[in-house]
TILUMSE-127169 format. One record per residue (C-alpha): z, y negated, x negated. Coordinates in steps of 0.001 Angstrom, whole numbers, padded with zeros to 6 digits, always signed. Layout:
ZYX/...
END
This chain:
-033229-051240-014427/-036601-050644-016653/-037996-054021-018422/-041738-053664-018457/-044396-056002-020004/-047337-057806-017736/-050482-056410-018917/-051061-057145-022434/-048779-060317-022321/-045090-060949-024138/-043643-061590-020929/-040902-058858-019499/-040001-058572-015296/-037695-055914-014298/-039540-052868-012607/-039067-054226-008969/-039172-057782-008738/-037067-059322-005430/-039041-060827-003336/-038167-063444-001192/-041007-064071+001975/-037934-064280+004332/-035710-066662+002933/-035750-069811+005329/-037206-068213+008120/-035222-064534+008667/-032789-064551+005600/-030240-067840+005366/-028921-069128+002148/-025518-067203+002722/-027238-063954+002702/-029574-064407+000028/-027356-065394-001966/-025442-061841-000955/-029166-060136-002137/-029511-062200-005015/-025936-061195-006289/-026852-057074-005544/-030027-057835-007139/-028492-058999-010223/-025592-056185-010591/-028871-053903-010212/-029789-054877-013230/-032767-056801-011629/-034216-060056-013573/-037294-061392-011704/-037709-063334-008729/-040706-063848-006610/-041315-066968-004312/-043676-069148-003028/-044360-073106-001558/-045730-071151+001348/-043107-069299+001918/-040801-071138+005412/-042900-074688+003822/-041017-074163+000208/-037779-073586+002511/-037271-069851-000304/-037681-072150-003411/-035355-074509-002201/-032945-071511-001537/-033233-069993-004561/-033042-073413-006335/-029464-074087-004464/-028205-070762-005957/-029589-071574-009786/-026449-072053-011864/-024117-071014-008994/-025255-067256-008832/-027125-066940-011800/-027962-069360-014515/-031704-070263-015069/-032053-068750-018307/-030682-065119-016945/-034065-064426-014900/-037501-064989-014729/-039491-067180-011659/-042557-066547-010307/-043993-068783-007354/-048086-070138-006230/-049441-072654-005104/-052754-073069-003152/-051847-072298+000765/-049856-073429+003360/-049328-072508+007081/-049114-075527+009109/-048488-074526+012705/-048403-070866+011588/-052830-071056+010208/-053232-070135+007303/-055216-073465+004926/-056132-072698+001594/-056554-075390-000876/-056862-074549-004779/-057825-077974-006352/-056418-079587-008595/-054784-082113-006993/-053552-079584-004560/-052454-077423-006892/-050590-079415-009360/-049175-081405-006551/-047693-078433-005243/-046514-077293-008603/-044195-080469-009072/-042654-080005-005492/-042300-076378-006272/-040347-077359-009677/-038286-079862-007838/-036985-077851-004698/-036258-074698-007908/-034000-077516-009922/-035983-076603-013024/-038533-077941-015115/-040794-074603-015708/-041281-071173-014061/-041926-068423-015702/-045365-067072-014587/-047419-069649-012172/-049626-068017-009689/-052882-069567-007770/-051892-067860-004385/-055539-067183-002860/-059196-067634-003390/-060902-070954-002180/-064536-070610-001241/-064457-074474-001277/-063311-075492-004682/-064973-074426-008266/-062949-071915-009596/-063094-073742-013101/-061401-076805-011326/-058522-074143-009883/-057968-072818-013637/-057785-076031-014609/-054861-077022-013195/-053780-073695-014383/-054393-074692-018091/-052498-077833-017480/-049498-076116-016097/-049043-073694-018800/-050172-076905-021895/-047654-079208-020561/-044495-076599-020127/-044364-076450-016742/-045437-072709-016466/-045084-070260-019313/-047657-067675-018228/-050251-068455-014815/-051588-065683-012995/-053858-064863-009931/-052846-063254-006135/-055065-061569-003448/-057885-061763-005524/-060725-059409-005274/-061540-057420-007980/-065197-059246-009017/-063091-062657-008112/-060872-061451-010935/-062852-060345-013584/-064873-063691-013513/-061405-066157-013600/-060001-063508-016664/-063201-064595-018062/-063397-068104-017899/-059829-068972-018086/-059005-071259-021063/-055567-070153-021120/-055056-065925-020959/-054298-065205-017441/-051785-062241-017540/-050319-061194-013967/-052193-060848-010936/-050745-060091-007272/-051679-057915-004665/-050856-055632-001715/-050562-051811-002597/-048789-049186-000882/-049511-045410+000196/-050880-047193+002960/-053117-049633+001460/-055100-048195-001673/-057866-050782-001745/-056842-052543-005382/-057562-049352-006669/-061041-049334-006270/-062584-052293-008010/-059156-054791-008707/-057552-052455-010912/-060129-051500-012781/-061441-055293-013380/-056783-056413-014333/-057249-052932-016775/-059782-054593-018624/-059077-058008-018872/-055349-056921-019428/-053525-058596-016844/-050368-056618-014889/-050149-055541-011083/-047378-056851-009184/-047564-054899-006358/-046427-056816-002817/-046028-054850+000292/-045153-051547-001381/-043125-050301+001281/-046012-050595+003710/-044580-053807+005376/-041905-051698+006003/-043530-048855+008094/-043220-046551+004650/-039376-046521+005416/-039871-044377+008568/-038429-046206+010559/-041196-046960+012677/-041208-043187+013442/-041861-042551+017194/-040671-046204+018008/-040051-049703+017313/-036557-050822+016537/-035193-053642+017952/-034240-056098+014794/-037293-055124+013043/-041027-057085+011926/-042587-055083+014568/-040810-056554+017386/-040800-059688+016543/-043069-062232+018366/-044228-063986+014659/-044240-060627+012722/-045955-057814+015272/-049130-058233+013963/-048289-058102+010609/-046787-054717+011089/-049079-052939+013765/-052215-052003+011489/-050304-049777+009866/-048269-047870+012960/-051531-046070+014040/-052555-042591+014019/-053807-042506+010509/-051140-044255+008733/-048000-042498+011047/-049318-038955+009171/-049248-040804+005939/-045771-041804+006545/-045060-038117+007765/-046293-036697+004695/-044414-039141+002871/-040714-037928+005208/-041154-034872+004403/-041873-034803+000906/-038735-037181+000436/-036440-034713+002405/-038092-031850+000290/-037380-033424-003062/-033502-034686-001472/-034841-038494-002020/-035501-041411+000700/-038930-042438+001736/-038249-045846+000114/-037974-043942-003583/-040882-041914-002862/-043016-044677-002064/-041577-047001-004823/-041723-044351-007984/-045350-043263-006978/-046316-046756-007410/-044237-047386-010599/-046220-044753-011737/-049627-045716-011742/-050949-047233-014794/-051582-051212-014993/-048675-051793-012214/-046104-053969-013712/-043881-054310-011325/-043265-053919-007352/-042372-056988-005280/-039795-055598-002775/-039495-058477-000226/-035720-056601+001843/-034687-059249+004827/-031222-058198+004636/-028971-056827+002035/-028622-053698+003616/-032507-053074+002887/-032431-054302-000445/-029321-051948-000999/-031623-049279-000017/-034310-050188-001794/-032160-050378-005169/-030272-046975-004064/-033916-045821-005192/-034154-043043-008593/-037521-044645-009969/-038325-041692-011855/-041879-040117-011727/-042509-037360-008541/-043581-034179-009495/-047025-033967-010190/-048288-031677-007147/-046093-033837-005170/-047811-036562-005922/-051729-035386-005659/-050730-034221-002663/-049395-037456-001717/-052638-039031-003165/-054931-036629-001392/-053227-037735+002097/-053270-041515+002018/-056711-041407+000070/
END
């Protein structure tokens, strides 16, 4: 699998990243350690995780398989800090002592002393944002993060923290798929010129891209689940199903799966570093590294483009 750079920084993350949202809620440590392994013989190196993610339940799984599946130094970390879902609300809290807190309980459910790239996980209306890059610096001073980055900023939300930062921010994390182009309007264009990568989340449409929601809901899947429906249904109406249509057929014209399609066209665009693909089982991940990653033909794509503009 491709090694690519984050934005204008030294640091390397394979060209899909594994996400892992749905390890300690859906996905137990027996089968993520399963995806971890595939993962790995993929030739995949970087691992995406948050303390939000089943209340730091995923960092502690990944931290169990450290050194039994892979050894720390063999791939890169990634997880935030900043939000938390008690009782299934969303609370966002960026300060400092939030945020540094959070960092040390991160560290210690991982078994390691630094992750790779350090993310703030949200914007907080309530707290300074020089007081959130703050704790940002410290991370990255004292060792405990080697790069810190940004996630579901806006674009003008962005620009100003590239600006102010006293440490280069170089990563920066957001949702983009065929069906959900909105970084491309004013995020993009602000990471572009402050240099920081994309890491794409969601680039499978929250799964919808697959086709699989095509003229139903399975049973098994995020959109019949009590906790995950919503999550899934903005994008299984009318204007989304023809993007996934277009998206079918073009796959079964060019003799690839929807999952390539979606995942190449993304690898493609300029300033993406790499694409978060957050599988639940290691059947989907299998399917999602079964994927060619090579660029669509051009008319394929503008017409693709044209569609889910």
């Amino acid at each position: 699998m491709q090694q690519r750079y984050v934005g204008n920084s030294g640091l390397r993350v394979s060209a899909l990243s594994l996400g892992t949202r749905s390890w300690g809620r859906e996905t137990d440590e027996q089968d993520a350690s399963e995806m971890l392994r595939t993962f790995l013989g993929a030739g995949g190196r970087h691992v995406d995780t948050s303390a939000s993610y089943a209340g730091g339940g995923s960092e502690a799984i990944l931290g169990a398989l450290l050194g039994d599946v892979v050894s720390r130094t063999e791939i890169s970390i990634s997880t935030k800090a900043g939000m938390t879902t008690p009782d299934g609300r969303r609370a966002v809290d960026t300060s400092r002592n939030a945020m540094l807190t959070g960092l040390d309980a991160s560290l210690a459910r991982l078994g390691t002393d630094y992750v790779d790239l350090w993310f703030a996980e949200e914007w907080d209306g309530n707290v300074p944002l020089e007081e959130t890059l703050a704790a940002l610096e410290f991370a990255v001073r004292s060792g405990r993060a080697r790069y810190a980055g940004i996630s579901n900023f806006k674009g003008w939300q962005a620009a100003k923290a590239a600006a102010i930062s006293s440490v280069p921010l170089v990563a920066a994390q957001a949702e983009y798929s065929f069906l959900n182009r909105s970084a491309e309007s004013e995020l993009m264009p602000a990471l572009e010129d402050a240099g920081l990568g994309l890491m794409a989340w969601g680039p499978l449409g929250r799964g919808v891209l697959t086709g699989k929601y095509r003229g139903s809901i399975p049973a098994g899947s995020r959109g019949a689940s009590a906790g995950e429906a919503d999550y899934v249904e903005p994008y299984l109406e009318e204007k989304p199903s023809r993007i996934v249509d277009a998206v079918c057929m073009a796959a079964n014209g060019l003799g690839r799966s929807p999952h390539d399609v979606s995942l190449s066209w993304l690898l493609s665009q300029h300033g993406v570093a790499t694409v978060v693909a957050g599988a639940r089982t290691n059947v989907q991940l299998k399917e999602i590294l079964d994927a060619q990653l090579s660029p669509l033909p051009p008319q394929i794509a503008r017409a693709l483009e044209d569609v889910s503009a």
